[in-house]
N, C-alpha and C positions, 0 to 999 in steps of 0.2 A: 361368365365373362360378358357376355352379352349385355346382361345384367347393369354392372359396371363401366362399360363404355357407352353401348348406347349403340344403334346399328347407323347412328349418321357416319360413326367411324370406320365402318367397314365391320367383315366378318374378321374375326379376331383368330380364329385358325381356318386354314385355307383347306383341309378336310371338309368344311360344312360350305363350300362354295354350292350353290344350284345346277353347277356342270363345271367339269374338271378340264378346262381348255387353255391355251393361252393365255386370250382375250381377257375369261376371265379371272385369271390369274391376274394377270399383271395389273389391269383395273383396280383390281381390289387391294394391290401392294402400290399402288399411285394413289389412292385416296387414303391407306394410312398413311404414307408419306406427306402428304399436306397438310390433314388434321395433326402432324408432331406425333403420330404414332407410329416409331419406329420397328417394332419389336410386332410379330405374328407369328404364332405357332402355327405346323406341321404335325397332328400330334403330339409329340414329345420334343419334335425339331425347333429351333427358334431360327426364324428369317427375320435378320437386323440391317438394316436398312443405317448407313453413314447421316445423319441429319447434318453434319458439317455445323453445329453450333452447338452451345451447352443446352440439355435440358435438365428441369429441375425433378430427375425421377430417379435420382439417388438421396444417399445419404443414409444416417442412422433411421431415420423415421420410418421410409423407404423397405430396408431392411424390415425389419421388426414387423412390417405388413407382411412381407414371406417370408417368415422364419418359422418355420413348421407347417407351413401352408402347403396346402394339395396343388399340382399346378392347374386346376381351373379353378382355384377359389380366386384367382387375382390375373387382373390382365396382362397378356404377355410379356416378356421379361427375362434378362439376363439373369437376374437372382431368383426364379423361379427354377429355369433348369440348373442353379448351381446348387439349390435347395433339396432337389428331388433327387440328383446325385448323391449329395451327402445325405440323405436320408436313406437312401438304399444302402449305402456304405455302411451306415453306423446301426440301423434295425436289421438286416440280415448280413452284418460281415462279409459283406460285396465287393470286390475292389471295383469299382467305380469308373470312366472317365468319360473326358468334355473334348470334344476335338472341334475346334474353330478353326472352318478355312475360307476362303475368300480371293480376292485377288488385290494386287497393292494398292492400299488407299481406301479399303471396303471396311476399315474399324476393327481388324481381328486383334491390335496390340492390343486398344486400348479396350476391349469384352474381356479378353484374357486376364487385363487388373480390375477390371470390376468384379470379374467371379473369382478372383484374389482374394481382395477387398471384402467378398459376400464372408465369403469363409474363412478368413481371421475375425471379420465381426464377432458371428456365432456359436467361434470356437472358445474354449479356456472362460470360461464365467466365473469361474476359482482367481485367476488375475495369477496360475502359480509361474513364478518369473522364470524358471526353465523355459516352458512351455510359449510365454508371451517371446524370449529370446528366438526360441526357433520358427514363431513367426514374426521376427520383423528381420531376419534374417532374407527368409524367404520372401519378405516384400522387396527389401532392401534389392535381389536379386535381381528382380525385373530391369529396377533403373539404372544399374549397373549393365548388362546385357542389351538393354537398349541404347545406353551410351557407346559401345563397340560392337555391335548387334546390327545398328540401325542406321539409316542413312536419310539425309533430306535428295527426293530423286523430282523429275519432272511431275512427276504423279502422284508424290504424297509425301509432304514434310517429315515425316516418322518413320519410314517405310524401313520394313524387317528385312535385313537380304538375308535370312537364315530361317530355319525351321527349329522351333521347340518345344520339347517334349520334358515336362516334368511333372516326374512323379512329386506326390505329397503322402507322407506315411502319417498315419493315426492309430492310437493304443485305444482301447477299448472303451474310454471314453467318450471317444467322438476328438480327441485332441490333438494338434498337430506336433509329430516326437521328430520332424527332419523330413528329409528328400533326396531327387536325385535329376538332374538337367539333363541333356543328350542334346545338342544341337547337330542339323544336317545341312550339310552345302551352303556354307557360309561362303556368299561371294565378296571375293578380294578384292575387289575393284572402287574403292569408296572417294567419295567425292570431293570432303571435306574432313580434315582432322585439327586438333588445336594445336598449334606452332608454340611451342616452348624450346627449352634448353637450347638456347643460343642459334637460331634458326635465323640464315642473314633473307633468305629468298626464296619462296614458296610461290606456287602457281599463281601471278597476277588476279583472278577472279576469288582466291582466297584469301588476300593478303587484307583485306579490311578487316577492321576489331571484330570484335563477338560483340552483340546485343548484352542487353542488359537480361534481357530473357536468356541468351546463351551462359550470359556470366550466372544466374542463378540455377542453370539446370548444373553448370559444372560444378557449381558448389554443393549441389544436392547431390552428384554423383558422389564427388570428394567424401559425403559425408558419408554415403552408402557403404563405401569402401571401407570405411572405419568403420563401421557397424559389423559389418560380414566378418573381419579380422585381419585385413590385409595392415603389415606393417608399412611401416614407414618408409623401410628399403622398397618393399614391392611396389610400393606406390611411385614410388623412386624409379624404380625401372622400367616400370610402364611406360613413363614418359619417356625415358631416354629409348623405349625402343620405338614410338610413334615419332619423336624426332628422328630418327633414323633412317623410318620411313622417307616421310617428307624429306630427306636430303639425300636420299636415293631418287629421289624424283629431281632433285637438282643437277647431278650427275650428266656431262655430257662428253662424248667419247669422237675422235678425229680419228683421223689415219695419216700418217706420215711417207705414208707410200710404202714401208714392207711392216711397222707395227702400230697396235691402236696403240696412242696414248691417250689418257683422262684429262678433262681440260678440268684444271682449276686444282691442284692439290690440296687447299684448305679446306674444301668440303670431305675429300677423304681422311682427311686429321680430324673435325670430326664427329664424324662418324667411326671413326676406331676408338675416340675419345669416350661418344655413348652406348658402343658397344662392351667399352674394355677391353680391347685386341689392341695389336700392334700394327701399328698404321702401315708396313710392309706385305705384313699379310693379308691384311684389307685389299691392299694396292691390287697384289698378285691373286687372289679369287677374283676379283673386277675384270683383272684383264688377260688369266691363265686358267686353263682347263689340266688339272694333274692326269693323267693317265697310265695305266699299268700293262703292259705289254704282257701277251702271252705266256712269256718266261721272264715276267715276277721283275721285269724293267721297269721303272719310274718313269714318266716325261713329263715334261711341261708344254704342253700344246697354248702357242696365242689365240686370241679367240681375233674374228674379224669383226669389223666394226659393226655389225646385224646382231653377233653372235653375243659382242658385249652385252649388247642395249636389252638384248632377251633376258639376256641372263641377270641382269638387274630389275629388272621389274617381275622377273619370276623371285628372285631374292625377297626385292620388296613384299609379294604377294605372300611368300610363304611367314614372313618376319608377322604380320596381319594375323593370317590366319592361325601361328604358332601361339601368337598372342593369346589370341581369344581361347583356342582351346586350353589351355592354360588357365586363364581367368573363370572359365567354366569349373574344369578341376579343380580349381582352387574354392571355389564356393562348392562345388557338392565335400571336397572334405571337411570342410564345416559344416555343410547340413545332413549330414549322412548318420542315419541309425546307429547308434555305436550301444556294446551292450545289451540289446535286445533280444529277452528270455521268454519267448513266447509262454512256455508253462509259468512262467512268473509276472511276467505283464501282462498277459492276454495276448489274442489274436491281432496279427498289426493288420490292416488294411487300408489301400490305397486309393486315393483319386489321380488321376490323371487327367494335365493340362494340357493341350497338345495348338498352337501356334503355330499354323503351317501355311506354306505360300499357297495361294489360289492356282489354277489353270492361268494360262499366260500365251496369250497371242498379240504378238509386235510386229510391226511392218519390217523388223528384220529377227528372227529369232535365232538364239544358237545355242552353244552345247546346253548352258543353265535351263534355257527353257524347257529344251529336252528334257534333261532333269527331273526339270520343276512339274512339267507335264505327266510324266511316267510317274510319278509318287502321288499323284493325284487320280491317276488311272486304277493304281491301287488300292486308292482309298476308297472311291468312290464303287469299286469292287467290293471294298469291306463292309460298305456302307448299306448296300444292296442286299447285300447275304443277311445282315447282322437284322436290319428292319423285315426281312422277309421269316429271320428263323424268331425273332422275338413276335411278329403275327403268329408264327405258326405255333409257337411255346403256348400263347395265349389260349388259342382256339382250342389248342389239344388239352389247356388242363380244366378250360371250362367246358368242354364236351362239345364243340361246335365242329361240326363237320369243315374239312380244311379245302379251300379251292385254291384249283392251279391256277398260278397266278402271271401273266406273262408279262412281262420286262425284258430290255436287252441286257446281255451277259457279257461284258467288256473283257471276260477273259480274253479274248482274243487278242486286243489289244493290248494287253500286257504279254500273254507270249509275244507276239512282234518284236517288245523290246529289251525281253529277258532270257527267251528260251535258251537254255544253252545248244552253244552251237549253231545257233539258228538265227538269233536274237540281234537289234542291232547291236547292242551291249558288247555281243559277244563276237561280231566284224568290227567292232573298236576295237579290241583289246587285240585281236589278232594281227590288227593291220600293225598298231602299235610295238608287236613283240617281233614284227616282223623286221629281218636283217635288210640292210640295206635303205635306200631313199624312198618311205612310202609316204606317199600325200595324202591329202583332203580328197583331192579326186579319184583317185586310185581307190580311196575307200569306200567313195562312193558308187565308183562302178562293181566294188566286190558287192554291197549292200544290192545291187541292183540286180548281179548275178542270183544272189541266192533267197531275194522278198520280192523278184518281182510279181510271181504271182499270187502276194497274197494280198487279200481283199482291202486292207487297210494302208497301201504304201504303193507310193508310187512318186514318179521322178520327170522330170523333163525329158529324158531320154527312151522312158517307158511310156510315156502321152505326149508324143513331139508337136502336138494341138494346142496344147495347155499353156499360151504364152504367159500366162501368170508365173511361171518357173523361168530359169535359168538353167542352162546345159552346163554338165559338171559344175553346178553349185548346190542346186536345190535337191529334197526329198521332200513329199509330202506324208503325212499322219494324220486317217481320217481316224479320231480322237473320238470319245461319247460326246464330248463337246461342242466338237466343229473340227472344221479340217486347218490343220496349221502347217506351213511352209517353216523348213528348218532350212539355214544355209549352213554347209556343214565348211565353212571354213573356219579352222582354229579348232573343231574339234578333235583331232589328234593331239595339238601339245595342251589343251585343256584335259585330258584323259588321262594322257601319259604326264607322271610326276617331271615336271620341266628343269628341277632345281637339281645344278652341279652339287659333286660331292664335296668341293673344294669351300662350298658356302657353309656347309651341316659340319663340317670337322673345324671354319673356322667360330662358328658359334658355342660349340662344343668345347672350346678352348677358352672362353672368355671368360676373365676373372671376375664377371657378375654372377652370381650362384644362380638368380630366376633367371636369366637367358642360356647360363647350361643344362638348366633344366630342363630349357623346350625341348632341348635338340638332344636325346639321348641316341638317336642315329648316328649323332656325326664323332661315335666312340670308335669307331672300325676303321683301320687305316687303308690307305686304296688298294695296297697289296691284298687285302681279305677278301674271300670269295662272299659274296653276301646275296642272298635270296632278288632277285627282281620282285621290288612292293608293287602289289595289285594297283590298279587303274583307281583314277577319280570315279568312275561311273561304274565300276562293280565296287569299290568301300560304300558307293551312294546306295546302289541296289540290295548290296549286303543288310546295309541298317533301314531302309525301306521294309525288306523285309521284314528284318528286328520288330522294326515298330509295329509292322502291322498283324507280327505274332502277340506281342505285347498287348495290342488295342483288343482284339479277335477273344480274348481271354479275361476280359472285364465287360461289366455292362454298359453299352455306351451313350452318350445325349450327344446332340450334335447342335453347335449354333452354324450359321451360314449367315456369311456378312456379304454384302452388295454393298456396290459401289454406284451412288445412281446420278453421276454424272464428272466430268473431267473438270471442269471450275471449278472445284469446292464450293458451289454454291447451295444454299439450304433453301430454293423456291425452287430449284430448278429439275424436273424428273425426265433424263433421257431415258425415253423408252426403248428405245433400238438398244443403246447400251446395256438397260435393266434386263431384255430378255434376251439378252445374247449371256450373260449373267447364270438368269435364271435355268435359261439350257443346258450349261455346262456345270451348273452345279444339282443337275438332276433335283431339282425341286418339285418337278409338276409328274417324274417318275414315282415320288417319294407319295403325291398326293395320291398318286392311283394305285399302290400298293397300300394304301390307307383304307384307301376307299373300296378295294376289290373285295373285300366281303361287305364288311359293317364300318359305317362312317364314324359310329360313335357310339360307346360302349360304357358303362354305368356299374359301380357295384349295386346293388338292390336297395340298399339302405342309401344309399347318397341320391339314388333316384327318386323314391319314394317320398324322402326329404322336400326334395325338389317341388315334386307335381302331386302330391298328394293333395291338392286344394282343387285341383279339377276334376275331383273322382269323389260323390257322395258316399261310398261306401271307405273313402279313405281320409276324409276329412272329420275333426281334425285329428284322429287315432282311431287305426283301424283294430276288427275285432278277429281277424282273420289270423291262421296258425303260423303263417308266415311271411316274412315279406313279400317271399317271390310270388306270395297268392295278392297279397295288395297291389304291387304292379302290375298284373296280369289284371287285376278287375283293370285300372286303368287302362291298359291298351285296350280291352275288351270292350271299355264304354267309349272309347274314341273309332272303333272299327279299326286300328293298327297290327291285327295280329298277321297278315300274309308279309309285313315289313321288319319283323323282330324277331328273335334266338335267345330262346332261354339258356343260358348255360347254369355253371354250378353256383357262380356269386355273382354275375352279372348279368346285367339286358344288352343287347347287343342289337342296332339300332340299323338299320340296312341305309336306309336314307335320309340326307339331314333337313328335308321336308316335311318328315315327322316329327322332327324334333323343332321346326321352327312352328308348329300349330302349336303343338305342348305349350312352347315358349309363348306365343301368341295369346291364349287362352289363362294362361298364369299370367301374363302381362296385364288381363282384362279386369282378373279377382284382386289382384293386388290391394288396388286403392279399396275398394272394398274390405277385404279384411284388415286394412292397415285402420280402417274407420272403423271395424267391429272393435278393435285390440286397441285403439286406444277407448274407444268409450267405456269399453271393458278395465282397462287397464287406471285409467279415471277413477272408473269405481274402487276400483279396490287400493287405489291410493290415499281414496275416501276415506274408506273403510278403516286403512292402517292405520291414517290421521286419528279417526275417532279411538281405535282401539289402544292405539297409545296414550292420546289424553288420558281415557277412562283410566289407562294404566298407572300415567303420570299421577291421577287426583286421588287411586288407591293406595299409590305409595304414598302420596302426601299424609294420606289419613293415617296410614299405617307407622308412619314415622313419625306422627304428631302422637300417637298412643305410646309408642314407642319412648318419646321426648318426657311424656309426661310420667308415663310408669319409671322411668329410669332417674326421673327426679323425685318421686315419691321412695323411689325403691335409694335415693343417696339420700335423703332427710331421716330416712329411718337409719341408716349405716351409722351417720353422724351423730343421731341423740339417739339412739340404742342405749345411751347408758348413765343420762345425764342425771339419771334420779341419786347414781351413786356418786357422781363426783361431786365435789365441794362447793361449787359455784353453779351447781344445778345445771351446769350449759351454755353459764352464759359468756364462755370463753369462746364456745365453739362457733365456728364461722359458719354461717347460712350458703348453702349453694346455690347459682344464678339460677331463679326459673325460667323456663319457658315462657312464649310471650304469651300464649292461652292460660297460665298461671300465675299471671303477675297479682292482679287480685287477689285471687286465693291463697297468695305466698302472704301478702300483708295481712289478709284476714289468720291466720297458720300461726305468723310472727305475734300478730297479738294477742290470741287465744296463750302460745307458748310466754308468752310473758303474765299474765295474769297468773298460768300457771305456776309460774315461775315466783312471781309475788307473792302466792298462795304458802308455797314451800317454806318462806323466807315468813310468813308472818306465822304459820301457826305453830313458831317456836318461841315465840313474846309471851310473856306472861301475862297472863289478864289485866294484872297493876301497870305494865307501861303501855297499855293500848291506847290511854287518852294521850300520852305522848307523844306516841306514834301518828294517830289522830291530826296530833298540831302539827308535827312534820310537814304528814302530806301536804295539810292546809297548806302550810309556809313556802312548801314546793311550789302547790300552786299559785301562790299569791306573788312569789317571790325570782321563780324562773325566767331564769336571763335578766336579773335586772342585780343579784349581786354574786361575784364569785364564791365565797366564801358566807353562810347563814348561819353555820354550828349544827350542821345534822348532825356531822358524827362525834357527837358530847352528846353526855343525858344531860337533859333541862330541867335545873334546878328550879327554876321561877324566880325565888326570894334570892339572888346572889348577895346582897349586901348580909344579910343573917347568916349567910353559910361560912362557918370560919376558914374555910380552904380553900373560899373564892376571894376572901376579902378579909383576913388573919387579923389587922390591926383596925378597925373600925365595927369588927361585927358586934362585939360587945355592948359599946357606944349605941349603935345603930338601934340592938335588941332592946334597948333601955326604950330608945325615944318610940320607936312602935309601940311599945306596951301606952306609952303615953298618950300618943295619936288614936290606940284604940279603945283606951280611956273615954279620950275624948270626944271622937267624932262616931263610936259605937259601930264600928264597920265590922263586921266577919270574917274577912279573908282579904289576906296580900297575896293580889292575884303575880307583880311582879315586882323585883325591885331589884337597880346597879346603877354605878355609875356612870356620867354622862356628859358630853360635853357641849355646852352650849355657843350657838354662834349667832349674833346680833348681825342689823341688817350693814353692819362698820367693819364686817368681816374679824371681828373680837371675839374670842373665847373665854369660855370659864371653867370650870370644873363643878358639877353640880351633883346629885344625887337625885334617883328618881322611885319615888314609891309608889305605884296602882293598887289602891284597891279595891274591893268592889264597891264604892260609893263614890272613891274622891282620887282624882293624881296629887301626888303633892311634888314639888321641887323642892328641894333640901341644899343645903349646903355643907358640905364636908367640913370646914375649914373650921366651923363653927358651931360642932359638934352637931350636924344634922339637924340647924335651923331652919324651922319652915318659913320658905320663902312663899310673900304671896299666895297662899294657897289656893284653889281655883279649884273649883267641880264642875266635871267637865261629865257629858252626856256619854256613857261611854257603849256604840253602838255596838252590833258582832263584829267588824269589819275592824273598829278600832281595839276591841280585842284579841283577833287572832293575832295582830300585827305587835301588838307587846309583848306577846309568848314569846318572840324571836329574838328579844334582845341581849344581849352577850355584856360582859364585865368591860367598860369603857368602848361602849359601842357608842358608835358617829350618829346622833340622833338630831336632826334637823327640823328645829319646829319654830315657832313665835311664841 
């Protein structure tokens, strides 16, 4: 972590301070405080410090840096200890929990949803929509719960008047299957509510609109509410019963001199209206106490005009508090495990959330604080025990001799105000049960009779010096805390349940189904003998209890929120206020029960990891049989061995001055070996570059052998058989070569063609080879220049002689030849046919043409094959091959 931050930030867990004192304590939680870092481990503890402004150290990205992280691989953190939780939970089937307490306005709502938040992140990777449903159930809860949960008070715009505890259940994947809430001492008292259903007049300082932020938080409640399951009616009834409220608080009662009457009738219509009663009977609870006389007689007792006004705003308070417990219920019966078959789903285990008020000292404090106090008394009890037996579990399984470790034992203080019999608790409840007119002070001179000797309580009448007190008002409780002054006025009708019966039987009658369902008390008519319900402060102690059987039996993490100053200001660090904080939330006990053996303790392997660069014999792999022999050379070559404890898996480190040279001397090799491993790491990126080319240019080659074998290997496929088909081949298509082939394909194609030529000639008979002969010539003489030559006819030469070129003149013809060879003694007619002549007038004739080998002659048909002009002409090779070509009335163009 050190690492990571950087020590301009401070030491990042308050374990590795250089002395365990106030001084510097606090120092070192003001200088995170300014550098933006909020958040410093205890340990396993997290001390969160309110910064009173956003910072940017959440989110998905956030997340995913501690999602499986150890908590010192990352600087301290809310999702650290929610991480280590759920990892204990889910690798050893642990039930888990997180208890954040604090005092109002020190950030416990808003840790409580970030370690929400952490743990739907991480949970369901699968996306299966059961699962996704039971957590956005369980998110949904919060802003539900905080909308009638929480109050805006002097001291902190959000602030909880309630404590909660909810559990979160998990199936053996690690996935969230449901839950279960439990809230404690929800005070009734709230400041502000939203004015609906016909609301004419509400307390002057409330009567201005909602924000535009107010209007969006209520729309997000709205919409929670429908996510969780609540209908339309219940959403419905909600309001009419916080309207109900608020016109209970309008409510004002006179005296007429022998009865009260109600001023204003319209507010009690209604209010019967939103509760669903009859506006008579509303009337008569308002302003009658029914009563049942000894022998099973009815009456209606008036109440007095005091008696009224109590009894309405105890109405009020319970109608609030009936609420809420209700709305709680109502979401654990949706999120609650239904079905679950351990031998069939696996093991369920749980995390526990637990959102509870801090210590509380007010320049006036009363019953709540009490309360709120004593449940903190036990906690910080549980607290004590639980970090003292998880050192001692530790030390006993890695073989480290265990030292007694001294702290103060607040048992004490919790008998004071629980013992039976003894207890204030239990001089509440007596005074309470007690017949007749017993006061405030009456209870507090019994309280004075039977604690005054004991070490932690004491009253203005037991230290008649002590002008900080008042005579029959005050008691004091010297708390682990601090000493806090209670004034015990109201705490009798705070204890004792204040609400007539006349109020429980008239809600119990109301034709709205959710508000006869709060009140299943007010089923008993006043004739029925029915049990006296226990005290506010033995139900509180009761579930105090509860909890902290509950907590005692899971493994715990604890955050601790501070408040470090009353402006909401984010520069501003009251120190008085921070270590009046720090005291009462036993922080610096916490560091010395850390610190009373070993400050800081290591598996073998995550040490070794660590520091193995400052030990030659362990750089950079040692050769030794075991870790715990590698670490030991280390301490060995630093001289650390009278300050360290080998146990079974870990080092265990006495002082964190050895651990800042370790750090020190790793801090030094750093940049050095970061220089070795990259020039190292250089090279062999080198190396890979090179080795891949070579690899690149072996494929290449390998696939250019490849290209070409597979082209020799489809030219044989293809003419494998062309000696037997007809056309030798030369139908068959040639496949594309390769570009290293393209040569050798055209030298290939013309070898294959000659051969081919070859096939086709030496099926000629010897007699038509000079024919064939003139052909080629004619090809060549003659290629591209006319479509059609007469290759494919045999070449007669003499056409006009052959009677079946020329049937009606050959006769004729044969006559005048013999004449012409008479006459002009030639040997041979090399060609002879018809012809037609074109003069330079673009005029034709029809003529006849004889070659032979001495003389051309031009002839004329018409005229029985007169020679015309006759003319010897020199007849070259050139001018011979080109007479072999000519065909029966071929287009002969000469002069």
């Amino acid at each position: 972590m050190a690492e990571l931050e950087g020590l301009e930030f401070g030491k990042s867990d308050f374990v590795l301070l250089d002395e365990v004192t106030m001084e510097q304590f606090m120092e070192n939680l003001k200088l995170r405080f300014e550098k933006a870092r909020i958040y410093t481990f205890i340990g396993e503890v997290v001390v969160s410090v309110n910064p009173y402004r956003h910072l940017d150290i959440y989110g998905k990205e956030v997340i995913e840096d501690y999602r499986g992280r150890e908590l010192y691989e990352n600087p301290p953190h809310l999702y650290a200890v929610a991480d280590a939780a759920y990892k204990a939970m889910k690798r050893r089937a642990k039930d888990t929990c997180i208890v954040i307490s604090g005092e109002s306005g020190a950030g416990k709502t808003e840790a409580s949803k970030y370690i929400m938040q952490y743990i739907a992140a991480i949970t369901n990777p699968s996306q299966r929509a059961e699962v996704e449903s039971v957590k956005n159930v369980l998110l949904k809860s919060n802003c539900v719960l905080e909308a009638f949960g929480n109050a805006k008070t002097n001291r902190n715009d959000n602030s909880s008047r309630f404590g909660k505890y909810m559990d979160i259940n998990f199936n053996f994947n690690g996935d969230p299957t449901g839950g279960h809430i439990n809230n404690y001492l929800l005070e009734k008292v709230r400041p502000s509510v939203f004015s609906l259903f016909s609301l004419s007049l509400c307390h002057s300082k409330s009567s201005s609109q909602a924000s535009n932020n107010d209007s969006l938080c209520h729309k997000a409640v709205m919409a929670a509410l429908k996510v969780i399951g609540f209908t339309t009616e219940e959403i419905s009834s909600i309001y009419k019963i916080l309207s109900t409220i608020l016109h209970l608080g309008n409510l004002q009662f006179t005296s007429d001199g022998e009865h009260v009457v109600l001023v204003g009738e319209d507010t009690v219509k209604h209010i019967s209206e939103l509760t669903s009663t009859e506006p008579e009977n509303t009337r008569k609870a308002l302003l009658y106490r029914t009563v049942a006389t000894g022998g099973g007689e009815v009456i209606e007792k008036g109440h007095s005009e005091q008696e009224a006004s109590y009894g309405r705003d105890a109405f009020a308070k319970a109608l609030y508090e009936r609420l809420f417990a209700w709305i709680v219920g109502r979401i654990n019966s949706v999120i609650q495990v239904m079905d679950y078959n351990p031998a069939l789903h696996g093991k369920n285990t749980v995390i526990g959330v637990l959102d509870i008020y801090g210590f509380e000292i007010f320049d006036n404090n009363s019953f709540e604080q009490f309360c709120i106090n004593y449940c903190n008394e036990k906690l910080q009890q549980l607290f004590i025990e639980l970090i003292l037996r998880q050192e001692q579990d530790e030390y006993q399984r890695e073989g480290i001799t265990w030292q007694n470790i001294e702290y103060f034992n607040n048992q004490i203080i919790v008998d004071l105000v629980e013992q039976p019999h003894k207890g204030i608790i239990s001089v509440l409840d007596e005074a309470c049960l007690t017949a007749g007119k017993v006061t405030d002070t009456v209870c507090l001179d019994s309280m004075n009779k039977k604690l005054g000797q004991h070490p932690h309580y004491t009253s203005r009448k037991l230290c008649p010096a002590d002008k900080t007190m008042d005579f029959n008002r005050d008691f004091r409780i010297r708390h682990y805390a601090g000493d806090v002054t209670y004034s015990v006025e109201g705490f009798l009708d705070k204890n004792k349940d204040p609400l007539f019966q006349d109020f429980k039987r008239l809600m119990y009658n109301s034709s709205d189904p959710v508000l006869k369902e709060m009140w299943p008390d007010g089923k008993m008519s006043i004739t029925e003998v029915t049990k006296r319900p226990l005290t506010a402060a033995t139900l509180f102690k009761n579930s105090i209890i509860a909890l902290v059987d509950k907590l005692a039996c899971k493994e715990p993490y604890y955050v601790r929120c501070i408040k470090p100053n009353e402006v909401k200001s984010p520069l501003l660090f009251d120190d008085g206020r921070c270590q009046h904080q720090v005291a009462y939330l036993g922080l610096l006990e916490n560091v010395h029960v850390r610190r009373a053996g070993f400050a800081y303790r290591q598996p073998y392997a995550r040490f070794l990891q660590r520091y193995k660069m400052t030990c030659e014999y362990t750089w950079p792999n040692h050769l030794m049989s075991s870790d715990q022999e590698a670490v030991e050379a280390i301490v060995n070559q630093h001289g650390f061995e009278d300050d360290v404890a080998y146990g079974h898996t870990k080092l265990f480190v006495r002082t964190p001055r050895t651990l800042f040279t370790l750090e020190q001397e790793r801090a030094a090799l750093i940049p050095i070996l970061v220089l070795f491993l990259q020039k190292v790491w250089r090279g062999a990126l080198a190396r890979m570059r090179c080795r891949k080319i070579r690899a690149i240019y072996t494929i290449m080659a390998y696939y250019k052998c490849y290209k070409v074998k597979a082209h020799f290997w489809e030219v044989e496929r293809r003419f494998t058989n062309v000696r037997n088909m007809a056309d030798y081949g030369k139908s068959v298509e040639w496949p594309t070569p390769p570009a290293a082939l393209v040569q050798f394909h055209r030298i290939t194609q013309h070898l294959y063609r000659r051969w081919w030529a070859r096939q086709l000639i030496k099926n000629i008979p010897p007699s038509d080879m000079a024919e064939v002969r003139a052909k080629v010539a004619a090809l060549s003489a003659l290629s591209g220049e006319r479509v059609d030559w007469g290759y494919s006819r045999a070449w007669e030469r003499d056409y006009l002689t052959n009677a079946k070129d020329s049937p009606l003149t050959s006769t004729n013809f044969v006559r005048i030849t013999k004449e012409l060879k008479n006459k002009d003694q030639y040997s041979q007619v090399l060609f002879s046919c018809s012809v037609r002549m074109l003069n330079w007038f673009n005029n034709t004739k029809d003529r006849a043409l004889l070659i032979t080998d001495k003389h051309i002659y031009r002839l004329e048909p018409k005229k029985h094959f007169k020679v015309n002009n006759v003319k010897k002409y020199f007849l070259n090779k050139t001018f011979k091959l080109s007479c072999l070509i000519g065909l029966p009335n071929i287009k002969t163009l000469y002069k």
